[in-house]
C-alpha positions as CSV (number, residue, x, y, z in Angstrom):
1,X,-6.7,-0.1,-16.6
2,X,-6.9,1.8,-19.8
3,X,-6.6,5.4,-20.6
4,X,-10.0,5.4,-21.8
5,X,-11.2,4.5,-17.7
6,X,-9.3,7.9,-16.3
7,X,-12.1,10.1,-16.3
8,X,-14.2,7.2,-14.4
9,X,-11.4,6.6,-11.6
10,X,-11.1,10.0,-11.3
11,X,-14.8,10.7,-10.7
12,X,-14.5,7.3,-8.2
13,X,-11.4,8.6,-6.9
14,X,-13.1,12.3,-5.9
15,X,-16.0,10.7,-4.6
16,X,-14.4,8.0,-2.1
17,X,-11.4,10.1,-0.7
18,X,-11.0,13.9,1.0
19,X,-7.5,14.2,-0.5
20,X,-8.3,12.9,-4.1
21,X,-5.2,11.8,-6.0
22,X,-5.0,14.2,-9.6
23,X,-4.6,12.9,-13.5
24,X,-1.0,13.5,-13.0
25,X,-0.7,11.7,-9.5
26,X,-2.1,8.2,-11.4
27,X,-0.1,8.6,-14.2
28,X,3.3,9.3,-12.5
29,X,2.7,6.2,-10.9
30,X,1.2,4.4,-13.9
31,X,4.6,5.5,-16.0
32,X,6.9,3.2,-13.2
33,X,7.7,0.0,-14.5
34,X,6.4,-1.8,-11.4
35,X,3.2,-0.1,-10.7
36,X,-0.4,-1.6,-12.2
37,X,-4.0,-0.7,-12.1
38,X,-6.6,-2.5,-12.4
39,X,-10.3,-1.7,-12.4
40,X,-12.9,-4.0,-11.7
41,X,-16.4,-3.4,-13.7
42,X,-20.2,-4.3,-13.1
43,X,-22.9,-4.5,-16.6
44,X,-19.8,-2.8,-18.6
45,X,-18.9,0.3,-16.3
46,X,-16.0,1.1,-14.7
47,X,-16.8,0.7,-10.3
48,X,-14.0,0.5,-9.0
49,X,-9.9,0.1,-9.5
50,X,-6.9,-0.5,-7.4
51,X,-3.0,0.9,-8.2
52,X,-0.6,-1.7,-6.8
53,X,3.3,-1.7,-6.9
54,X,5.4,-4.8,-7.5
55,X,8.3,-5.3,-5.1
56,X,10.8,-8.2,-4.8
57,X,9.4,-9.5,-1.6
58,X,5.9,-8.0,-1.5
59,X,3.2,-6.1,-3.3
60,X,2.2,-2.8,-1.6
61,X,-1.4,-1.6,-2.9
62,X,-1.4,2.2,-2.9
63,X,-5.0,3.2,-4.0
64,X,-8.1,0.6,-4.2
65,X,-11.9,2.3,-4.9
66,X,-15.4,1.0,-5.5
67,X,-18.3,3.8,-6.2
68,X,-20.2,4.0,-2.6
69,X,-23.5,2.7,-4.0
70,X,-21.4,-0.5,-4.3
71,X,-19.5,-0.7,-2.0
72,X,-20.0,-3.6,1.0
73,X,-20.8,-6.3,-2.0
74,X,-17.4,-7.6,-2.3
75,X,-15.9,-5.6,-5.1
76,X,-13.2,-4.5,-3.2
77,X,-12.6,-7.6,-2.1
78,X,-12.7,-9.2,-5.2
79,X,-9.5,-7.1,-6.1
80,X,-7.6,-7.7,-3.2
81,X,-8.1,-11.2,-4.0
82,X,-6.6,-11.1,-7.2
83,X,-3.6,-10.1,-5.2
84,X,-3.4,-12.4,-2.9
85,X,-2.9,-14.8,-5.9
86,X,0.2,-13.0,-6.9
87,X,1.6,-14.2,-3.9
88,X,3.7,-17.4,-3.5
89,X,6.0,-18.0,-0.9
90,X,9.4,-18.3,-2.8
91,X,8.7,-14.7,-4.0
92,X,6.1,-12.2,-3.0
93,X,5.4,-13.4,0.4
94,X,3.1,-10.4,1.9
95,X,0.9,-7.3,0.7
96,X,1.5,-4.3,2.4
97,X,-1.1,-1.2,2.7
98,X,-0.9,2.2,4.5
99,X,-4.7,3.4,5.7
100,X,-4.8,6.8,7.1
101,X,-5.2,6.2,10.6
102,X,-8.8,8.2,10.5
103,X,-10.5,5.7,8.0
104,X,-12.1,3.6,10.5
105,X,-14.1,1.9,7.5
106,X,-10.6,0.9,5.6
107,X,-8.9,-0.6,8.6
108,X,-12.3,-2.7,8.8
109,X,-12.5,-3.7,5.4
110,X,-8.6,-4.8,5.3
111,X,-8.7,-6.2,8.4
112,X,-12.0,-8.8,7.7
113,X,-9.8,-9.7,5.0
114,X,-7.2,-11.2,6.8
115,X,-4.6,-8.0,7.1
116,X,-2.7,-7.5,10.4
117,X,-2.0,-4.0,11.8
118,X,2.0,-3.7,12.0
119,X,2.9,-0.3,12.5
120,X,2.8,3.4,12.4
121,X,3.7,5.4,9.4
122,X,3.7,9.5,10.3
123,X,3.4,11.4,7.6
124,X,2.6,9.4,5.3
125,X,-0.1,11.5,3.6
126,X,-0.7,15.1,2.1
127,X,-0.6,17.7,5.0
128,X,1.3,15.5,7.2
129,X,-1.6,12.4,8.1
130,X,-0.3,9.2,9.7
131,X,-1.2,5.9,8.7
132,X,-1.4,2.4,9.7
133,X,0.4,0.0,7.7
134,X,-1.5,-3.6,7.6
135,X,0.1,-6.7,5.9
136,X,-1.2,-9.5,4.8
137,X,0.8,-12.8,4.3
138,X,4.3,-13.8,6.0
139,X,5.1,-10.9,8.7
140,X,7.7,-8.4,8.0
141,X,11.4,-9.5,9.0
142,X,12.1,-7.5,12.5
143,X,14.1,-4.8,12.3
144,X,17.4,-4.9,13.2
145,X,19.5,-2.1,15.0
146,X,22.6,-0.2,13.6
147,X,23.6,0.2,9.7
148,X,25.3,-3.5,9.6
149,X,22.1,-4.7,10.4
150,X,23.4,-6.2,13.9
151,X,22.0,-5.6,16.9
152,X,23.7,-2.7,19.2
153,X,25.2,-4.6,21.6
154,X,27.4,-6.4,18.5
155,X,28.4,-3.1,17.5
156,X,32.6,-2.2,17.4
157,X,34.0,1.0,16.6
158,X,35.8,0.9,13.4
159,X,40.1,0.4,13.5
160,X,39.9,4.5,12.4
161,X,37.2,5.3,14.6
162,X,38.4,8.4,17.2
163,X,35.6,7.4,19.8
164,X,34.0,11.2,19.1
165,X,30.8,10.1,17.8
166,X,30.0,14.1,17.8
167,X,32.8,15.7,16.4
């Protein structure tokens, strides 16, 4: 993605989604070091893009649009593909994606590609919309209980620990 292609994903952008992301909200996360877009084009135009993030054990996709006359022909999948080769097990293991939990048509489209619903993300969206985060690849660790990362039952006051956990 180029500056030049910011009026077209903006005009996508508008188009595909009821709570449009602004100029300022792709380039804030365009200016992080580990955040890339991509656009995907069909006869020389601009039809679609994807902003993904680069983490140390995963890639989390945080905006992927084709123009609706095109949509359903593979576009989208075609860029979600090109993630999927990022991933090697040693590394990047998984791609993570929160769809607000209203887009029916997203949560089919990721899951035909292979993504697995894992959990529930509340308010994860403008105005306080929840999502559903899908992964694709090696599942998420399971999260362990307490601040040490052991279970509960493991846990042991501290030697200066009162016993008052309300004080």
């Amino acid at each position: 993605m180029i500056r030049s292609d910011m009026p077209t994903v903006l005009e996508i952008e508008k188009c595909c989604y009821e709570s449009p992301w602004s100029e300022e909200d792709f380039i804030r996360c365009l200016r992080q070091r580990n955040c890339i877009g991509m656009v995907i084009e069909h006869k020389d135009q601009v039809v679609g893009y994807m902003i993904y993030e680069l983490h140390k054990s995963h890639i989390e996709l945080l905006n992927i649009a084709v123009v609706k006359s095109l949509q359903c022909r593979g576009l989208g999948a075609a860029m979600v593909g090109k993630l999927r080769g990022k991933l090697s097990d040693e590394r990047r293991c998984r791609i993570l994606v929160d769809v607000w939990e209203h887009n029916l048509a997203a949560q089919l489209f990721f899951k035909s590609l292979g993504f697995v619903a894992h959990g529930f993300v509340r308010d994860r969206f403008d105005g306080g919309q929840d999502a559903i985060q899908f992964i694709y690849g090696k599942p998420m660790p399971k999260a362990k209980a307490g601040d040490d990362g052991k279970p509960f039952s493991d846990w042991k006051p501290d030697a200066d620990d009162d016993g008052d956990m309300f004080a």
